[in-house]
C-alpha positions as CSV (number, residue, x, y, z in Angstrom):
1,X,101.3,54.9,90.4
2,X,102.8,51.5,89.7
3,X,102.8,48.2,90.6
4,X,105.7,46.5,92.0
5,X,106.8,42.7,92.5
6,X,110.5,41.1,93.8
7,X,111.8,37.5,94.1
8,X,115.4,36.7,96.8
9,X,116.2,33.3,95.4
10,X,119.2,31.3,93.9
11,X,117.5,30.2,91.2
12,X,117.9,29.9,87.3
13,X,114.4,31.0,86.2
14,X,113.7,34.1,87.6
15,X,113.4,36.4,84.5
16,X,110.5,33.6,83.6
17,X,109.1,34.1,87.1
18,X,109.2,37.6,87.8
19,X,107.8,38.5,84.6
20,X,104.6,36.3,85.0
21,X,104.2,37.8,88.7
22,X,104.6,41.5,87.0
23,X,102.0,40.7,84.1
24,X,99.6,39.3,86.8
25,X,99.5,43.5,87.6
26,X,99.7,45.2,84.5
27,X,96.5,46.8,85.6
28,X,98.3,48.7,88.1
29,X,100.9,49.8,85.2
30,X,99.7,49.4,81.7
31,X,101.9,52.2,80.5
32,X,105.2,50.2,80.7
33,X,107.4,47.1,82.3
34,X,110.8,46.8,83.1
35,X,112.9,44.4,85.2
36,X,116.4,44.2,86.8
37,X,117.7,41.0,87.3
38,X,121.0,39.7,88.8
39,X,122.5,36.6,90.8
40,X,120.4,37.3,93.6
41,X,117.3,38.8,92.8
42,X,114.6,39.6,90.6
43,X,112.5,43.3,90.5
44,X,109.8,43.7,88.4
45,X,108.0,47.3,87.6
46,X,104.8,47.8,85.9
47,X,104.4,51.6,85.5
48,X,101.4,53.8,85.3
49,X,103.2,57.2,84.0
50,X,102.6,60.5,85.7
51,X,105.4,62.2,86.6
52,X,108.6,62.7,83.8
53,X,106.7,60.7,81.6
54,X,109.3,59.9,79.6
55,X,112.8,59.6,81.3
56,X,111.0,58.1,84.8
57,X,111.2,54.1,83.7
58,X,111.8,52.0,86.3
59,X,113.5,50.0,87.9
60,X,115.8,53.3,88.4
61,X,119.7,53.1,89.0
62,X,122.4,55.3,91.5
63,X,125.4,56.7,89.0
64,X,127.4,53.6,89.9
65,X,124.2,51.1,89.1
66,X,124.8,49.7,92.6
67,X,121.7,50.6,93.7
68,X,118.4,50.3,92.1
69,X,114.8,50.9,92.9
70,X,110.9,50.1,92.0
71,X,108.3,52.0,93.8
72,X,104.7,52.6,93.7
73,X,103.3,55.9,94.7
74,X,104.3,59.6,94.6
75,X,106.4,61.7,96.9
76,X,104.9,64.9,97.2
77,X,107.9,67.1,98.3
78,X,110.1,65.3,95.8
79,X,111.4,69.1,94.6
80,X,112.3,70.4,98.0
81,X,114.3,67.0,98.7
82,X,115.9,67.6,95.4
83,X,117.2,70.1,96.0
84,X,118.7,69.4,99.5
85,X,120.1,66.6,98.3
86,X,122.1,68.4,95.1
87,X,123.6,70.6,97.8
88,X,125.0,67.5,99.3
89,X,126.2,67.0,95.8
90,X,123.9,64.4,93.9
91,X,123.6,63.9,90.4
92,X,120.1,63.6,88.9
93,X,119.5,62.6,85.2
94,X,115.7,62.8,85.0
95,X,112.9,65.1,86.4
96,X,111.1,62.2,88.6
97,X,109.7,61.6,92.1
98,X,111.6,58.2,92.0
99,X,115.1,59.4,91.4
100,X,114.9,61.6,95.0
101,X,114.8,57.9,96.2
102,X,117.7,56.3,94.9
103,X,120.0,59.5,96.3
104,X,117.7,59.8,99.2
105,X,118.5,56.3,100.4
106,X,122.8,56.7,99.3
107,X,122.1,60.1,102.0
108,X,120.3,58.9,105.0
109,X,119.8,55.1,104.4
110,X,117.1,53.7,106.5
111,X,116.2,57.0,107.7
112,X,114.7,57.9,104.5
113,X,111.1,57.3,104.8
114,X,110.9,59.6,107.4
115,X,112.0,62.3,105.1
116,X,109.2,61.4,102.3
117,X,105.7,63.4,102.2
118,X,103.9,60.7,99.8
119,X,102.1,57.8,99.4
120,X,104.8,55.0,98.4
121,X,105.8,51.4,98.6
122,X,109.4,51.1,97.3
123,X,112.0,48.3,97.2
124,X,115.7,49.1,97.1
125,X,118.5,46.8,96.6
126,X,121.9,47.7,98.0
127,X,123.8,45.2,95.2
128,X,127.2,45.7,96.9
129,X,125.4,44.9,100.8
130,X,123.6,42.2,98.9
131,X,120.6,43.9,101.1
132,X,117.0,44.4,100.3
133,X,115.3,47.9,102.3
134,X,111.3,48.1,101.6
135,X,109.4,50.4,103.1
136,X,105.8,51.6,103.0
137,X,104.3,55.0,103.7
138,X,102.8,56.3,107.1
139,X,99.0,55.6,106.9
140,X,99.4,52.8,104.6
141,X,98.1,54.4,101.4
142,X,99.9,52.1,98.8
143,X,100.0,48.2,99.7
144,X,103.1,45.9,99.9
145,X,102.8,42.4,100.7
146,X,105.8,39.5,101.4
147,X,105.8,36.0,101.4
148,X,108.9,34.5,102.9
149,X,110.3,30.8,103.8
150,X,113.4,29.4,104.6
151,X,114.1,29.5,101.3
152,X,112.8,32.1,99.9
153,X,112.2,36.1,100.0
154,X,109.0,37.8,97.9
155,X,107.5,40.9,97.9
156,X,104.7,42.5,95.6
157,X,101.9,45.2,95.4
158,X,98.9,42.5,95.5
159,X,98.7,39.1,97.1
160,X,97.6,37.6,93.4
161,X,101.2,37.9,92.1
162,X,102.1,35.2,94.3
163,X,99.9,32.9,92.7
164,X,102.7,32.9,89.9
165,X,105.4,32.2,91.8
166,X,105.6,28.3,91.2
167,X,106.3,27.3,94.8
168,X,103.8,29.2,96.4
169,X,101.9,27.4,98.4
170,X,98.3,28.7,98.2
171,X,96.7,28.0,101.6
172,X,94.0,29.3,103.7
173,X,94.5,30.8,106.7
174,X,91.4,30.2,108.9
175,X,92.5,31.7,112.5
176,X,90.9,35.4,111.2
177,X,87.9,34.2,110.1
178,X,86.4,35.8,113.6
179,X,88.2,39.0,112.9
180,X,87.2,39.3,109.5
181,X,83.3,38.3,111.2
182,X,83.5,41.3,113.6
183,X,85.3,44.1,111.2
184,X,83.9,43.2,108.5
185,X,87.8,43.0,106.5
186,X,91.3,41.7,107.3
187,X,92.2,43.5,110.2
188,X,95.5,42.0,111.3
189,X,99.2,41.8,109.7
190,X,98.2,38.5,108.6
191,X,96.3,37.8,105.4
192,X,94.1,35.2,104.5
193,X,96.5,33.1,102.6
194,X,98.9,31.5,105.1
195,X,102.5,33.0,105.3
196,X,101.6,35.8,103.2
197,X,101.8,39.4,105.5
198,X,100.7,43.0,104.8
199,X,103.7,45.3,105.8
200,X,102.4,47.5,108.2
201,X,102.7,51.1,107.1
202,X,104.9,53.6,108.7
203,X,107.2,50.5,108.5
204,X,110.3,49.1,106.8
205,X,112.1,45.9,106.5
206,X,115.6,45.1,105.7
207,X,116.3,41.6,104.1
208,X,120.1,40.5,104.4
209,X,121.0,36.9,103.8
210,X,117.5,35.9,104.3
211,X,117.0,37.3,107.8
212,X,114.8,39.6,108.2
213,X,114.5,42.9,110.5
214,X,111.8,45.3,111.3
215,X,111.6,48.6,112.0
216,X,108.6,51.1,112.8
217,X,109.4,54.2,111.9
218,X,106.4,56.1,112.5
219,X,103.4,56.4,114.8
220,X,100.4,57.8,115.3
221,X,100.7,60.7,118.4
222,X,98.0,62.8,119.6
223,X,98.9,66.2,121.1
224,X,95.8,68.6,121.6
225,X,96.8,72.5,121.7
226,X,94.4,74.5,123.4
227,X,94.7,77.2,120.3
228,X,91.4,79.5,119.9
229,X,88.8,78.1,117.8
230,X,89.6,80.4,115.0
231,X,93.1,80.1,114.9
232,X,92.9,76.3,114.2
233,X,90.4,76.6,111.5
234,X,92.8,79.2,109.8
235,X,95.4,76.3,110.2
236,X,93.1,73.8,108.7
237,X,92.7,75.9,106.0
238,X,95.9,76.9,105.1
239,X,97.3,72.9,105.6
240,X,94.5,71.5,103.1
241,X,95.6,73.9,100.2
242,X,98.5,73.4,100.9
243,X,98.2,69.7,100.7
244,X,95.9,70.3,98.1
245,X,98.5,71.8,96.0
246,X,101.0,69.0,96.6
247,X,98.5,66.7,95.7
248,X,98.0,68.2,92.2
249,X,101.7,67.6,91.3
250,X,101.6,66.1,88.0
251,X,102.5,65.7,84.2
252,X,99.0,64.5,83.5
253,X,95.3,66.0,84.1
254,X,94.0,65.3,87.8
255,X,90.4,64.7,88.8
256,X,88.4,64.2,91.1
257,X,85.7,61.9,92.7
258,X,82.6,64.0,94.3
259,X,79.9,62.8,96.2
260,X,77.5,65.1,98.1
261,X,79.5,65.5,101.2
262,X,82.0,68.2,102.8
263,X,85.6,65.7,102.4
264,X,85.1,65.6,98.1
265,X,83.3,68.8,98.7
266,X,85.8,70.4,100.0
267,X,88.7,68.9,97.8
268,X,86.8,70.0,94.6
269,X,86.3,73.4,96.1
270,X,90.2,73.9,96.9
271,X,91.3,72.1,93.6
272,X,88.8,73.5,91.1
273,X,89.7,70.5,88.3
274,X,88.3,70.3,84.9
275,X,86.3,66.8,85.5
276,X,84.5,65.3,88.5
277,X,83.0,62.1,88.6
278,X,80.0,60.5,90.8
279,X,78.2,57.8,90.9
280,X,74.7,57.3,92.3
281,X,71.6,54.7,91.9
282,X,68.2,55.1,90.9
283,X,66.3,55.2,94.3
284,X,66.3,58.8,95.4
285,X,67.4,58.1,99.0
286,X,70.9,56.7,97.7
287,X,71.6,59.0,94.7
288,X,74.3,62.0,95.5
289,X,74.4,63.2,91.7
290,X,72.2,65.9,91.6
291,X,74.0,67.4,94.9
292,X,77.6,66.8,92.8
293,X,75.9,68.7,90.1
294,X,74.6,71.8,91.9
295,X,78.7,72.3,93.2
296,X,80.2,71.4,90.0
297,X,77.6,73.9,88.5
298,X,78.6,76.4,91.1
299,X,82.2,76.4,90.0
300,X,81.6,76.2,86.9
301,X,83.7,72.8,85.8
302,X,82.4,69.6,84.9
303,X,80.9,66.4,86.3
304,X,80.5,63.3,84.7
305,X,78.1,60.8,86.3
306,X,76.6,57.1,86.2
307,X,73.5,55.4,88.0
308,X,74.5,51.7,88.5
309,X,71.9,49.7,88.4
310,X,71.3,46.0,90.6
311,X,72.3,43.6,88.1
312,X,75.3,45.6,87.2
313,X,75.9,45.7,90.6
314,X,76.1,41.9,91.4
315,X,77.5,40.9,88.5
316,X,80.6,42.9,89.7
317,X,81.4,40.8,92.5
318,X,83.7,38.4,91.6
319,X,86.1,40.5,89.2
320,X,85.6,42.9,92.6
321,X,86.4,40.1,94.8
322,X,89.4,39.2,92.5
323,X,91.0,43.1,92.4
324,X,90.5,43.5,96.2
325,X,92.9,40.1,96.9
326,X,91.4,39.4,100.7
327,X,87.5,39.3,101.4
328,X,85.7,42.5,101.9
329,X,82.2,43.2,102.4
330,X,82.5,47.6,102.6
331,X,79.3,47.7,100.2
332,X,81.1,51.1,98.9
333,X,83.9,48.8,97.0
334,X,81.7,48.1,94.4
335,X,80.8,51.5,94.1
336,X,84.4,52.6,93.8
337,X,84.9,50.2,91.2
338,X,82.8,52.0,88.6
339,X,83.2,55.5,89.7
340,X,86.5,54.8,88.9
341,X,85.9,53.2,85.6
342,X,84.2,56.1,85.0
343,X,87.0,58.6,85.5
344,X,89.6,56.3,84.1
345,X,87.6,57.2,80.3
346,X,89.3,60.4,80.6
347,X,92.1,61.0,82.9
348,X,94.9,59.2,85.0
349,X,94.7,60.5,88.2
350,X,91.9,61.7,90.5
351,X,91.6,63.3,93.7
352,X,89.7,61.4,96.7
353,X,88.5,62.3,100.1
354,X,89.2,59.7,102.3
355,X,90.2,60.5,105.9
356,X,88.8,63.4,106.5
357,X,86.2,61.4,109.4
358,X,89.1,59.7,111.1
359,X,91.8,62.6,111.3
360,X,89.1,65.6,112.1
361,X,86.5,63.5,114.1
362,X,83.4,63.0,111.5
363,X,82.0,59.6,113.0
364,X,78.6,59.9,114.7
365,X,79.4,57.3,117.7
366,X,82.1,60.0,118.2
367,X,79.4,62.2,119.2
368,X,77.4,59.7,121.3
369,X,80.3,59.4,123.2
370,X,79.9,63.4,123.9
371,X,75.9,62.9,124.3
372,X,76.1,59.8,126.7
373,X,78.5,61.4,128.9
374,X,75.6,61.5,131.6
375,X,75.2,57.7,131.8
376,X,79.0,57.3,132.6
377,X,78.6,59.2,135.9
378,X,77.0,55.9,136.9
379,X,79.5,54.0,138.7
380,X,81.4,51.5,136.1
381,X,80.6,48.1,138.5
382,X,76.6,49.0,137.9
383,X,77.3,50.0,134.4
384,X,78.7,46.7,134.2
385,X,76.1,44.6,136.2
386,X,73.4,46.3,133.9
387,X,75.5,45.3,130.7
388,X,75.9,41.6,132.5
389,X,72.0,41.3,132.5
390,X,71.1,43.5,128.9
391,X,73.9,40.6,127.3
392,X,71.5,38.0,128.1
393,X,68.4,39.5,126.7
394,X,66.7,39.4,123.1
395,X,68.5,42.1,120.6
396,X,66.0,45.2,120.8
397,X,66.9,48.9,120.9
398,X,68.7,50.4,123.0
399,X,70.4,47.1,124.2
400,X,73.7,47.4,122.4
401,X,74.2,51.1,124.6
402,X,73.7,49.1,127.6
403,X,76.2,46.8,127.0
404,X,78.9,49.0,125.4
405,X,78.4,51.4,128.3
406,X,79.1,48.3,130.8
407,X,82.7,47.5,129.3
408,X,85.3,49.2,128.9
409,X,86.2,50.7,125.2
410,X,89.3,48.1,125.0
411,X,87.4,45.5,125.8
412,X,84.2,46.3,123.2
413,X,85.4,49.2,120.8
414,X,87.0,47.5,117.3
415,X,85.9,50.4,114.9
416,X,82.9,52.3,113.4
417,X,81.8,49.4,111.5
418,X,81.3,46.3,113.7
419,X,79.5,43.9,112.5
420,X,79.1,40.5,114.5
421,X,79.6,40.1,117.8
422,X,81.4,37.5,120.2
423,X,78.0,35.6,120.6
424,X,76.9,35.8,117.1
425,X,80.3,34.6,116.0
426,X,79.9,31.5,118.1
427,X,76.5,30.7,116.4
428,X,77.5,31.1,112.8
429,X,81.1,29.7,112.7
430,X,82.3,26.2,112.9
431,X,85.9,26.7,113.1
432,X,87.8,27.0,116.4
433,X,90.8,28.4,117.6
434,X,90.5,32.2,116.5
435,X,92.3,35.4,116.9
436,X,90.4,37.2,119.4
437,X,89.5,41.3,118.9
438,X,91.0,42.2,121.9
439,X,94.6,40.7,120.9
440,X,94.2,42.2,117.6
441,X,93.3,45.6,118.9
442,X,95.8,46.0,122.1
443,X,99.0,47.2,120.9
444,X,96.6,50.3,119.6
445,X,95.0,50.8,123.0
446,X,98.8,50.9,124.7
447,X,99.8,53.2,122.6
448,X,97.2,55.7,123.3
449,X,96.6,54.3,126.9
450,X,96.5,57.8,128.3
451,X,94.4,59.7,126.1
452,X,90.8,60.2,126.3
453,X,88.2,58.0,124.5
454,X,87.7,60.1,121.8
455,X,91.3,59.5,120.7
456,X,91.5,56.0,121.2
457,X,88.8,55.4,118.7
458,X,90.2,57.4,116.6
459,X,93.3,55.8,116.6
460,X,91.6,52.6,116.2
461,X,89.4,53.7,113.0
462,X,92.9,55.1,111.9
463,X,95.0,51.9,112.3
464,X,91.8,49.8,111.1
465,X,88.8,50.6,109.5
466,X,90.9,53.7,107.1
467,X,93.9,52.0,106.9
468,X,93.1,48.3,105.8
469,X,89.3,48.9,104.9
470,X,88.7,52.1,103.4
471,X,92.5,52.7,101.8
472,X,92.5,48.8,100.5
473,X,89.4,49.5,98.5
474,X,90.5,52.7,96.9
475,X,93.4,51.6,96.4
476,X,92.7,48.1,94.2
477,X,89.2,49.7,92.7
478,X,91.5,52.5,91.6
479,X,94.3,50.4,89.9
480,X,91.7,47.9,89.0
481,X,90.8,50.8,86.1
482,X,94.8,52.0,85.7
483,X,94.0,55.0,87.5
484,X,96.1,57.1,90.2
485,X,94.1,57.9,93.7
486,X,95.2,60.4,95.7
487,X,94.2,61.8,99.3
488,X,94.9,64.9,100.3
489,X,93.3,64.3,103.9
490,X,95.7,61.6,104.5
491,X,98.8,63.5,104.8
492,X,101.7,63.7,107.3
493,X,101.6,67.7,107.7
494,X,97.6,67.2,107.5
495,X,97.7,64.9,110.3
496,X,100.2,67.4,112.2
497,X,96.9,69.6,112.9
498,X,94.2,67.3,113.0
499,X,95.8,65.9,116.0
500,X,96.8,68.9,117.7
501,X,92.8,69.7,117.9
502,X,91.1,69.5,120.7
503,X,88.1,67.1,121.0
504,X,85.3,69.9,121.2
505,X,86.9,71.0,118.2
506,X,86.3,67.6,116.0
507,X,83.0,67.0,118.2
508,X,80.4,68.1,120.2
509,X,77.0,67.1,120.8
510,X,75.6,68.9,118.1
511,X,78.4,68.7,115.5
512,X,81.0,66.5,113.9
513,X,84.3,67.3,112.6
514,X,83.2,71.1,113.9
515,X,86.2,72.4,112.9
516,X,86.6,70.8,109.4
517,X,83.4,72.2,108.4
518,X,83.9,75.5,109.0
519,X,87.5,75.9,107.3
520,X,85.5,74.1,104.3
521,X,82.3,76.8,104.4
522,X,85.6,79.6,103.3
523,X,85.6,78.0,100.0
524,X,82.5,75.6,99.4
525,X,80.1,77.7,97.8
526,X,77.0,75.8,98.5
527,X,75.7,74.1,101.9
528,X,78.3,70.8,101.2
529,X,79.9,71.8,104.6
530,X,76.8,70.7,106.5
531,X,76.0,67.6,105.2
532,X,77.0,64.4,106.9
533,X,79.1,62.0,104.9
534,X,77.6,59.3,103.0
535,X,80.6,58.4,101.2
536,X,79.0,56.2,98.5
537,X,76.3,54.8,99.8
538,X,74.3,51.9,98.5
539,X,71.1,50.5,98.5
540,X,72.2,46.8,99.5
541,X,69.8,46.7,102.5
542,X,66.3,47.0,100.2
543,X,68.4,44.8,97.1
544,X,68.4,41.8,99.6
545,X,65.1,41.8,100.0
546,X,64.3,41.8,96.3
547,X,64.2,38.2,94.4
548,X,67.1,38.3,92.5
549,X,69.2,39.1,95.5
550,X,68.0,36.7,98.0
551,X,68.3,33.8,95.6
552,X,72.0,34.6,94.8
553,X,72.9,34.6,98.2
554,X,70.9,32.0,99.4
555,X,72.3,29.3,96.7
556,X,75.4,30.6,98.0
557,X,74.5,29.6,101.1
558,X,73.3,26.3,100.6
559,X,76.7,25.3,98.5
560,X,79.3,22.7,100.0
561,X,82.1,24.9,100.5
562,X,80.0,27.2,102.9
563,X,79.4,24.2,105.1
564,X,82.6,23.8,105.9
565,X,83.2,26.7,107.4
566,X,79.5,28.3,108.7
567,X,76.2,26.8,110.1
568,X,74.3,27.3,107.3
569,X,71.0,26.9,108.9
570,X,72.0,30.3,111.0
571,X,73.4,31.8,107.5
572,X,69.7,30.8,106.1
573,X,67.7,32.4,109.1
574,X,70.0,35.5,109.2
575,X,68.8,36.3,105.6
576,X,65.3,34.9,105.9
577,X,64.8,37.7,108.8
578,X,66.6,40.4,106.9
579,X,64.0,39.5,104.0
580,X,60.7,39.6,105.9
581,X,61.8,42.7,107.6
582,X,62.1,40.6,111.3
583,X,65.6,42.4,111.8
584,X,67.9,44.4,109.9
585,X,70.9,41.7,108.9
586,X,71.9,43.3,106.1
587,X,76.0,43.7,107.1
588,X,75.5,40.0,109.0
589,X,74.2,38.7,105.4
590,X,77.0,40.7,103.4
591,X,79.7,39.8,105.4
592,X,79.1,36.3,104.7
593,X,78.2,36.4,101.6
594,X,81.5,38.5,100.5
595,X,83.8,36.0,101.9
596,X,81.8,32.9,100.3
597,X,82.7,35.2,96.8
598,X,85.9,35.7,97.5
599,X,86.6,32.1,98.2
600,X,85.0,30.6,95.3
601,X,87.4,33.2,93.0
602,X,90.7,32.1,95.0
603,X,90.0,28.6,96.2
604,X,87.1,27.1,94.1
605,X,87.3,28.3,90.4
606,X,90.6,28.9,90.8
């Protein structure tokens, strides 16, 4: 696990440049820097060491030195593509993941990331082409961002190394506030800084002569096999240990994370490591430690474990604010940040189960889609009329049902984790001209346009909430603490039979992720498999309501800067409510307050 950074420019400084940019990462590779640096470009490495920890520096040269690489990640069948690439006659010099690159790339060329089973960002430079091929892995595990003028060509693992580059221009980009209102991230290509773009995973780019071209080389396809129950849990079961086993490739000691549910359950189970690690609070109702403890106990290997308490918690924010790059307000993030300090005491790389909901069906609303099915008989223009008529009435129970069940899911479903809607958005922001959900969430929707519902939402949760929520956080509260994450859910030949199940087999209208759970209850020898995820949950909702919270946020609140961009008299009254227990605004009250944070550490303090 590295961090990477790259400058295209004629230009005399760029050793000066590129190793500023670099430093600004050396969390992501404290182990060891190195830089290649010609006519043309600049490539920066900052290396966390895993694999062939002593011959695997980077950048990393072809015989001939004509081509040279950086790359963050791992390739987990790096040893078979070895070895069909000596049979084509290719030289290798050291025992690491990275060199399969190089000779992978002199084989098939662009073709190569479809060959890789891994988590990676890479950068290659074809010195002879005076070309530039980046690519970045399937489900968007490891992050590369670019930042390109007319002028100019940059790439990096986090936005923040831009901030070094000496023309960067550091702007905000205002037309996703809404989005970032309603999914409660960055949900779009775009980022907040202006000019500055996510590459979307299961895609590459080629730079040549400063034009740039595009190409998607993977996505996401459903294909449900009506197999018997039975045979597609034995399927499960043989994929995740297999993946499992891929996913423990390394020179160093591998941990794992463990909460109290089936995914790190599971993983544990399968993996057996030395150390685990959990965090949990002091209030009984968010605390998953003494669960982790009766598993760990039951196998008979180690867990580690920390109660964070409130004022630890707060006083996180901005350096949380500052890893994660773009606003956030996934309550969990913070969480991650010190489970993973934690683990980072003692190894290098741990093992995570993230995933496991949005590739095996594990979301609830999956199942109320199973439940509800009755209402839908009612014919859609009544369904619609009713939604008309419940959008017009006070928020109470039952209300939101009514008016999801009057639209259709393109026009209403953005994820699991909505948090304002179009109306609420109109009250609380002043600043027009906004990227609507709809446009955001449409190419999805056409892709899947003839599967069920179940499917499309999945394939929404997949292309947003995992890929630039839940993988963003794990991967910067990870490298935030120097330490390698890795997630044997999300996995190419994983995904190969999660998506070949049929929906009773994810859901039903007892069950989630039905046949998950019962490949897991082979090796999980306590009652983890039942248990719904909680991930890592936190007790924001009560902390608001306490003193010490509410007076953080409000000042926040009340200061200049969030005038210009909310009415603070609704910000005020949404916490005020949440406080005196009128209505539950605890993700509206977040969500506002996470991006006031983040915009004080990038655009105020800064």
């Amino acid at each position: 696990m590295c961090g990477i950074v790259g400058l295209i420019k004629q230009s005399d400084n760029k050793e000066k440049i590129i190793k500023k940019m670099a430093e600004r990462i050396k969390h992501r590779g404290p182990d060891a820097e190195g830089f290649y640096i010609d006519e043309n470009i600049a490539l920066g490495h900052r290396r966390l060491a895993i694999i062939d920890i002593n011959s695997g520096v980077q950048p990393m040269f072809n015989e001939d030195k004509k081509i040279v690489v950086v790359f963050n990640g791992e390739i987990y069948n790096y040893i078979e593509l070895k070895a069909e690439l000596k049979k084509k006659k290719h030289k290798f010099t050291t025992s690491s993941d990275t060199e399969v690159l190089v000779h992978g790339y002199e084989e098939w060329g662009s073709d190569l990331p479809k060959k890789l089973r891994g988590m990676f960002a890479f950068a290659i430079w074809d010195k002879e082409n005076e070309s530039l091929f980046c690519a970045r892995d399937h489900f968007g595990i490891k992050p590369l961002y670019y930042y390109k003028t007319d002028e100019e060509f940059l790439f990096a693992s986090e936005i923040k190394s831009f901030l070094d580059y000496p023309d960067f221009k550091k702007e905000l980009n205002k037309s996703i506030l809404a989005a970032y209102l309603s999914f409660s991230f960055t949900p779009t290509s775009e980022t907040f800084f202006k000019n500055v773009y996510r590459l979307d995973p299961g895609t590459s780019i080629t730079i040549h002569k400063n034009k740039l071209k595009m190409n998607k080389y993977f996505k996401l396809e459903f294909n449900e096999n009506k197999k018997e129950f039975n045979e597609s849990v034995e399927e499960i079961a043989s994929i995740m240990k297999d993946s499992v086993n891929h996913h423990l490739l390394s020179d160093v000691e591998v941990g794992s994370f463990l909460s109290s549910g089936i995914d790190s359950s599971y993983l544990v189970a399968l993996a057996k490591p030395d150390k685990t690690y959990t965090v949990g609070y002091d209030n009984p109702k968010y605390n998953e430690i003494e669960y982790a403890k009766n598993l760990t106990d039951l196998l008979g290997i180690s867990n580690t474990s920390k109660k964070i308490t409130k004022e630890e918690y707060l006083n996180s924010i901005p350096k949380i604010m500052y890893h994660m790059d773009e606003p956030s307000s996934d309550p969990a993030a913070i969480a991650l940040y010190f489970v993973s300090h934690l683990a980072s005491q003692e190894v290098k790389v741990v093992l995570s189960g993230e995933g496991a909901d949005e590739f095996f069906g594990g979301y609830n609303i999956y199942r109320k889609d199973v439940d509800m099915s009755f209402y839908n008989k009612i014919p859609f223009c009544l369904r619609h009329l009713i939604a008309k008529i419940a959008s017009c009435l006070p928020e109470v129970k039952g209300i939101n049902f009514l008016i999801r069940r009057g639209m259709t899911l393109e026009e209403n479903y953005i994820g699991v984790n909505k948090v304002f809607g179009k109306n609420e958005i109109k009250k609380v922001l002043k600043i027009k001209n906004q990227k609507s959900n709809q446009e955001i969430t449409k190419p999805v929707y056409e892709e899947q346009k003839n599967k069920s519902d179940i499917v499309k939402m999945q394939a929404i949760d997949i292309n947003f909430w995992l890929i630039k929520d839940i993988l963003q956080k794990a991967d910067r509260m990870t490298m935030a603490n120097s330490l390698e994450g890795r997630v044997p859910f999300i996995d190419t030949e994983v995904f190969k039979v999660a998506s070949s199940l049929p929906i009773e087999y994810k859901v039903t209208k007892e069950n989630t992720k039905v046949a998950l759970r019962e490949a897991a209850k082979k090796v999980i020898p306590n009652e983890s498999y039942k248990k719904k995820k909680l991930g890592f949950p936190v007790p924001l909702r009560d902390w608001l309501k306490e003193d010490d919270f509410y007076n953080e946020v409000k000042n926040t609140f009340e200061s200049v800067y969030a005038g210009d961009f909310f009415n603070q008299k609704r910000m005020i009254k949404l916490l005020n409510d949440h406080k005196n227990n009128k209505k539950d605004n605890y993700k509206k009250v977040w969500t506002l307050y996470c991006f006031l944070k983040w915009y004080e550490v990038f655009f105020v303090e800064n």
